[in-house]
C-alpha positions as a LaTeX table, in Angstrom:
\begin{tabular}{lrrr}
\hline
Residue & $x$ (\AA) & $y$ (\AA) & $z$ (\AA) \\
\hline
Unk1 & $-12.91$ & $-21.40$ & $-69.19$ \\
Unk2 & $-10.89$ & $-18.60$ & $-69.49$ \\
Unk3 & $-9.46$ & $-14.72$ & $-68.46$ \\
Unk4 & $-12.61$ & $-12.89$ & $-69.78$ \\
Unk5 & $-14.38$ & $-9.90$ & $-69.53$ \\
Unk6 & $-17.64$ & $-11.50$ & $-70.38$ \\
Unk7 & $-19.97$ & $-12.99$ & $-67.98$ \\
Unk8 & $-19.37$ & $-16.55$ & $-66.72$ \\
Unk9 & $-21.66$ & $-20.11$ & $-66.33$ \\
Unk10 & $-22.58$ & $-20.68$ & $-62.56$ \\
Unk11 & $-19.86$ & $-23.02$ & $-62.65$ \\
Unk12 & $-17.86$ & $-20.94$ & $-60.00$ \\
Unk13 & $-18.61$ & $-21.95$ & $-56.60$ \\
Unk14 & $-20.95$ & $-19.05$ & $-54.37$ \\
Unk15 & $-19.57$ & $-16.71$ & $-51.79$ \\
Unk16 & $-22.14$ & $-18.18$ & $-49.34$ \\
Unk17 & $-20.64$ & $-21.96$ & $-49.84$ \\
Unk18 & $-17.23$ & $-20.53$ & $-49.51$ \\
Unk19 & $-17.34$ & $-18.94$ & $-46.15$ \\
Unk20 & $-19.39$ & $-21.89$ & $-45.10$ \\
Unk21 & $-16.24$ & $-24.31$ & $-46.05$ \\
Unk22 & $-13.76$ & $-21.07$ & $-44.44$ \\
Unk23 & $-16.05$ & $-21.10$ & $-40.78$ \\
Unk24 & $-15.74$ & $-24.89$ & $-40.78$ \\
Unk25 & $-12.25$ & $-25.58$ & $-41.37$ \\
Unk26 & $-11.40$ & $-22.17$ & $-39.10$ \\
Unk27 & $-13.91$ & $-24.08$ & $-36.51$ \\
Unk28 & $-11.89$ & $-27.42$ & $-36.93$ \\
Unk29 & $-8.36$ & $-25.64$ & $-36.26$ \\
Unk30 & $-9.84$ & $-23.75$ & $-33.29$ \\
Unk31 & $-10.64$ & $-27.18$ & $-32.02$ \\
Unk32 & $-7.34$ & $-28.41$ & $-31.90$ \\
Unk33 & $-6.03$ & $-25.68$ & $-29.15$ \\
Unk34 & $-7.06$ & $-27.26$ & $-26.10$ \\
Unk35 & $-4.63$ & $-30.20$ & $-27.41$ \\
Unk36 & $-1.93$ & $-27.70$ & $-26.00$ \\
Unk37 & $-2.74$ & $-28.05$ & $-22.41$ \\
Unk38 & $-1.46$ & $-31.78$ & $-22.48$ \\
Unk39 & 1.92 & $-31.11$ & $-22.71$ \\
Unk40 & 3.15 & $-28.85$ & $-19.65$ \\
Unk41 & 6.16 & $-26.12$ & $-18.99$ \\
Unk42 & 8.96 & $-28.69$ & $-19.06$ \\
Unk43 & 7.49 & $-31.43$ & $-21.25$ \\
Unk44 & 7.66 & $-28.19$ & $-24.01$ \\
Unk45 & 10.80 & $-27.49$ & $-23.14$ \\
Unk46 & 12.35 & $-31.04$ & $-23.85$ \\
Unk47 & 10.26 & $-31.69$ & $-26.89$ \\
Unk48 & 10.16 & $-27.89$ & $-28.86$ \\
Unk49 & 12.74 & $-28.23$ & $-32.34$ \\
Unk50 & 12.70 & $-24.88$ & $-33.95$ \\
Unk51 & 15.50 & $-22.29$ & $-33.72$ \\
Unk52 & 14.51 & $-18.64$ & $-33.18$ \\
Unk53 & 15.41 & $-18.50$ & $-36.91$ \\
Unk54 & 14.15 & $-20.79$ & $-39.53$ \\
Unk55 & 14.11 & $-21.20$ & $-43.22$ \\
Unk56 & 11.22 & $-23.48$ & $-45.29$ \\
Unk57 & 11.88 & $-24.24$ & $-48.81$ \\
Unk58 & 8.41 & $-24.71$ & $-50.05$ \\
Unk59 & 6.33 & $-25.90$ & $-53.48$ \\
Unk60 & 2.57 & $-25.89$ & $-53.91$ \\
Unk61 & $-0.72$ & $-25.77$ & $-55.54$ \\
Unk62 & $-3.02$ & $-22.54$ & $-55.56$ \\
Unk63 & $-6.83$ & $-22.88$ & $-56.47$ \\
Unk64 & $-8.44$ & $-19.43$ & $-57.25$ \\
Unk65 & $-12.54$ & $-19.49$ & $-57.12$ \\
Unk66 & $-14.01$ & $-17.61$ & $-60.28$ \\
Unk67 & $-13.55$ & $-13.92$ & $-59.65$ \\
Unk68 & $-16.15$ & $-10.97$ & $-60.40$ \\
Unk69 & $-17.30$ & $-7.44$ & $-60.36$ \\
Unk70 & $-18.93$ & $-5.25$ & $-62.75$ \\
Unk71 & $-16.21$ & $-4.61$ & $-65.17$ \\
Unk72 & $-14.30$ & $-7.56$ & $-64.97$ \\
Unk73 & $-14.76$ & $-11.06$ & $-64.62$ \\
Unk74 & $-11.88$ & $-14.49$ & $-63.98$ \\
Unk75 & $-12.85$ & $-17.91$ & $-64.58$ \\
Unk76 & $-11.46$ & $-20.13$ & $-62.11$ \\
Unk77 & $-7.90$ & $-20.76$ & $-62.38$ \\
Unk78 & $-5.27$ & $-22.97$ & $-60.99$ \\
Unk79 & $-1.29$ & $-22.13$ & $-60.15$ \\
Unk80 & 1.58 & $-24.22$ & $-58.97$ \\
Unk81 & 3.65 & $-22.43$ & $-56.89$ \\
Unk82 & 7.23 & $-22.25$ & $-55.13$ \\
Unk83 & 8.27 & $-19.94$ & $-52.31$ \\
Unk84 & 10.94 & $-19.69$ & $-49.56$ \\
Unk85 & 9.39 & $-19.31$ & $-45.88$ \\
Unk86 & 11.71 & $-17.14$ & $-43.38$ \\
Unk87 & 10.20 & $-17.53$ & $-40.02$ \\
Unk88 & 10.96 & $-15.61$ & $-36.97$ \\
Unk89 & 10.51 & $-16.58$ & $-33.72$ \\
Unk90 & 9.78 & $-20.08$ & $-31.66$ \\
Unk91 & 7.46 & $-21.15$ & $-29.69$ \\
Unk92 & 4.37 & $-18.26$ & $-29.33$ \\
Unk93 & 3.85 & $-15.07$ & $-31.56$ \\
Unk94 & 6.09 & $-15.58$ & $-35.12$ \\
Unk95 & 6.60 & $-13.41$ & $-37.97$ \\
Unk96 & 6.99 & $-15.00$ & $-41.54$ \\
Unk97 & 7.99 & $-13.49$ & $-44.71$ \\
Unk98 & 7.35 & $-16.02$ & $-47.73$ \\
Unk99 & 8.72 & $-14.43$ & $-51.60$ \\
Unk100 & 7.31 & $-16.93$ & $-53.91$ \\
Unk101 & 6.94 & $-17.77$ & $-57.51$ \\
Unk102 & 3.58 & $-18.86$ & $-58.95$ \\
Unk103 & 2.56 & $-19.73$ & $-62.55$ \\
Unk104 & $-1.49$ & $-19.01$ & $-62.97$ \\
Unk105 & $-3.27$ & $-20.72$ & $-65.50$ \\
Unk106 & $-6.97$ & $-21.21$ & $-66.91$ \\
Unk107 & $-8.07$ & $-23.86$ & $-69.26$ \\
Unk108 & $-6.63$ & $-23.08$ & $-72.65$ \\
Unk109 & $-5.11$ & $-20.16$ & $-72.10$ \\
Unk110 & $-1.19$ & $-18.83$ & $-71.49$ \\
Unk111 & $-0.49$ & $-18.73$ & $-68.46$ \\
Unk112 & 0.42 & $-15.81$ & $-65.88$ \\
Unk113 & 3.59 & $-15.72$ & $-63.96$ \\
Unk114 & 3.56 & $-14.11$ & $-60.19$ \\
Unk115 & 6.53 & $-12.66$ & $-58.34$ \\
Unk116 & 5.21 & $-11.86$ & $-54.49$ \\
Unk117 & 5.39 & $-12.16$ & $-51.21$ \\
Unk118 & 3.36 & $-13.43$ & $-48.08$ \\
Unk119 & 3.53 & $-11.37$ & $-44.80$ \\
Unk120 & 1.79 & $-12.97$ & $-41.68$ \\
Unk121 & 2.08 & $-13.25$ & $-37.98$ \\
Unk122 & 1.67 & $-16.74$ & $-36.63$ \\
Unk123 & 0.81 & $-18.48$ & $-33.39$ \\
Unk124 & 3.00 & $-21.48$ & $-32.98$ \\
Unk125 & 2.68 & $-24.53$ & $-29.80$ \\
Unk126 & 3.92 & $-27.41$ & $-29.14$ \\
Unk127 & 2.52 & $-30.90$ & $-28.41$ \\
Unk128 & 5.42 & $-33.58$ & $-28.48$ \\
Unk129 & 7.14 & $-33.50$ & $-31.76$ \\
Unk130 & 4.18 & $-31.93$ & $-33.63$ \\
Unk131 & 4.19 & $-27.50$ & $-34.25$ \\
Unk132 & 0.82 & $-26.87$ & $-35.03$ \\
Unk133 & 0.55 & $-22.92$ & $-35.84$ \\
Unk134 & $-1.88$ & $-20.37$ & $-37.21$ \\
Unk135 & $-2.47$ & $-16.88$ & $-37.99$ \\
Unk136 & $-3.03$ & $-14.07$ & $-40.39$ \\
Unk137 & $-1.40$ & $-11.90$ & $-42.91$ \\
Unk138 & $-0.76$ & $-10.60$ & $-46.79$ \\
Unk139 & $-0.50$ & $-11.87$ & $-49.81$ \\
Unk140 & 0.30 & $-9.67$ & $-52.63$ \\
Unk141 & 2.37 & $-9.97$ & $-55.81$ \\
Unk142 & 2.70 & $-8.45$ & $-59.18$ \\
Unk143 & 2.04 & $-10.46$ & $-62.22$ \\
Unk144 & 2.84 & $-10.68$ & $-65.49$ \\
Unk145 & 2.58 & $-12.26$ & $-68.82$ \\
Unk146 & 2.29 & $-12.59$ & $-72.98$ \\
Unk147 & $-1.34$ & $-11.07$ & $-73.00$ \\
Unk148 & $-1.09$ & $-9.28$ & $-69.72$ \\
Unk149 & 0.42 & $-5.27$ & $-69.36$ \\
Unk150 & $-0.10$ & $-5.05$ & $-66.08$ \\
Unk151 & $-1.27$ & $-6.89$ & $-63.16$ \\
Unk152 & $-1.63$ & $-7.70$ & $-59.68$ \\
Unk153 & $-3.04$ & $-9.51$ & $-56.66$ \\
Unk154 & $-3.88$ & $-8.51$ & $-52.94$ \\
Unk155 & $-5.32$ & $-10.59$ & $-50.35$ \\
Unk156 & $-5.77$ & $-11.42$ & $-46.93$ \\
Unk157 & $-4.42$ & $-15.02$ & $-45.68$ \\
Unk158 & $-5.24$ & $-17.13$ & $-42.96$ \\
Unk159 & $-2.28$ & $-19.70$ & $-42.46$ \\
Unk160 & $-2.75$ & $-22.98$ & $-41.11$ \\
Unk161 & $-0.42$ & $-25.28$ & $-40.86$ \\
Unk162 & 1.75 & $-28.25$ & $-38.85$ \\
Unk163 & 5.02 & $-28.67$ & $-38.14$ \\
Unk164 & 6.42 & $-33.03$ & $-37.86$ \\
Unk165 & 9.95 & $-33.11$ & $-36.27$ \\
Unk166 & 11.99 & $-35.96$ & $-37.67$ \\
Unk167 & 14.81 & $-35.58$ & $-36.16$ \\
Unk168 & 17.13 & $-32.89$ & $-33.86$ \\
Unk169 & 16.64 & $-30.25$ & $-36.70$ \\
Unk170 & 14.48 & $-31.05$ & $-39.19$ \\
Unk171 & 10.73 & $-30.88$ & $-39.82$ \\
Unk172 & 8.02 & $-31.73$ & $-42.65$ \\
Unk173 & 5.43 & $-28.90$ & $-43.17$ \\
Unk174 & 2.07 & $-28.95$ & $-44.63$ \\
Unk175 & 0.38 & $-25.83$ & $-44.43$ \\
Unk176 & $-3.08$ & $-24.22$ & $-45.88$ \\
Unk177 & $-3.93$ & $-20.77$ & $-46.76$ \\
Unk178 & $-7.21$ & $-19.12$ & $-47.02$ \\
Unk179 & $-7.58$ & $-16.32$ & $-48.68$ \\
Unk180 & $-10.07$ & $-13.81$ & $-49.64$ \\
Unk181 & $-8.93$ & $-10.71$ & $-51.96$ \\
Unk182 & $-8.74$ & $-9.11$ & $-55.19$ \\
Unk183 & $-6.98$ & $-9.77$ & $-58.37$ \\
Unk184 & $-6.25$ & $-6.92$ & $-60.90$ \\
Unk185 & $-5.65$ & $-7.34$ & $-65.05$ \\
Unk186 & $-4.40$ & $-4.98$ & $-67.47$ \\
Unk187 & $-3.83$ & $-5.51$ & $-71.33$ \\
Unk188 & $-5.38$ & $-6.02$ & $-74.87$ \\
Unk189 & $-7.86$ & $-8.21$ & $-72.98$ \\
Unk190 & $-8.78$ & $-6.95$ & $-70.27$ \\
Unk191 & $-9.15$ & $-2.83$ & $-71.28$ \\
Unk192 & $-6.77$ & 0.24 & $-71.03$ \\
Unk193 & $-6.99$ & 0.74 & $-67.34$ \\
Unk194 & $-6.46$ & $-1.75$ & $-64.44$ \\
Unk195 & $-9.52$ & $-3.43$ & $-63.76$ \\
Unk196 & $-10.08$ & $-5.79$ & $-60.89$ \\
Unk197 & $-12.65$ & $-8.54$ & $-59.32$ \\
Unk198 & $-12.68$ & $-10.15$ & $-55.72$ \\
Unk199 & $-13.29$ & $-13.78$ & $-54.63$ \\
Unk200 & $-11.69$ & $-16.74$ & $-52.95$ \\
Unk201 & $-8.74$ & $-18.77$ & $-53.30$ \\
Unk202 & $-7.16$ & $-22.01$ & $-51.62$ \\
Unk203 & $-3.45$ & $-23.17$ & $-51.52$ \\
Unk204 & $-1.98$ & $-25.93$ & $-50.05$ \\
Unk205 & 1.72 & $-26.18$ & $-49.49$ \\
Unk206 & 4.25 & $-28.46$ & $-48.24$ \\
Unk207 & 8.05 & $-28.43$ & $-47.51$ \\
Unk208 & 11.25 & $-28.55$ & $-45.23$ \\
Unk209 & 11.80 & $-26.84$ & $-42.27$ \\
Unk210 & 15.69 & $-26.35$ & $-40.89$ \\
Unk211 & 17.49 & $-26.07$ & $-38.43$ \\
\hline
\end{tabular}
């Protein structure tokens, strides 16, 4: 597989079994919220961690679904990815701003490098030493590369993720994003002008939170 122009195999997996897979795991997290009510006013107030200010030092993987419209068409492709998470706010409405660092890649070809950010407002509770949170936002980023002029990626992102306290100031974060957006290509490959396709991508994240 490949960054191509040309058309693809079915191997990419359909729009319709995507937003199946989004609904249920959005269904799943929904779920969890009546979880909050077990915990009241003052057992949140002796058990809630976070600062009003917090920074998460983060690395993970990024899985990007096959990507197509009629000029252009990505095979699915697969990035690793570090970022720094700056979250403001405690316990209710947060805002987050996430620069990262991805490097793209499809199956033997060079890979892509990203330079981008996340934007998103989250919705953080407590329930003993366990922040679950969720909410929406941005991702977008400018990439580039050996066979790439120009490029760039925009999408929306639904954050989910959970908070474990191990001690006074410290926590272990996993998170999940789901994302739906478009990715654009320029170069020798790809044509003169900036061409883009739309699809779905996955990535899964894990790191320190402090104080």
């Amino acid at each position: 597989m490949s960054w191509t122009k040309r058309k693809t195999t079915p191997a990419a997996v359909s729009s319709a079994t995507w937003r199946g897979w989004l609904m249920a795991l959005v269904a799943i997290w929904l779920a969890m919220f009546p979880s909050a009510a077990w915990a009241d006013e003052d057992e949140i107030e002796e058990t809630r961690r976070l600062d009003y200010f917090t920074v998460a030092p983060k690395l993970g993987y990024v899985y990007f679904v096959a990507h197509e419209d009629q000029a252009l068409e990505i095979s699915r492709r697969h990035a690793m990815l570090a970022m720094v998470s700056f979250d403001v706010g405690d316990l209710g409405y947060a805002f987050e701003t996430e620069p990262y660092f991805s490097i793209e890649v499809a199956s033997g070809e060079k890979p892509f490098y990203g330079l981008g950010a996340n934007l998103q407002m989250v919705y953080r509770f407590y329930v003993h030493h366990i922040a679950p949170s969720f909410g929406m936002g941005v991702k977008g980023g400018y990439l580039f590369g050996e066979e790439l002029k120009h490029g760039m990626e925009l999408y929306g992102r639904f954050p989910l993720a959970v908070s474990f306290y191990m001690g006074e100031d410290i926590a272990f974060l996993i998170e999940v994003g789901l994302m739906y957006g478009i990715t654009g290509l320029q170069g020798a490959r790809f044509g003169k002008d900036l061409q883009f396709a739309d699809g779905f991508a996955v990535d899964w994240t894990v790191g320190i939170r402090w104080p």
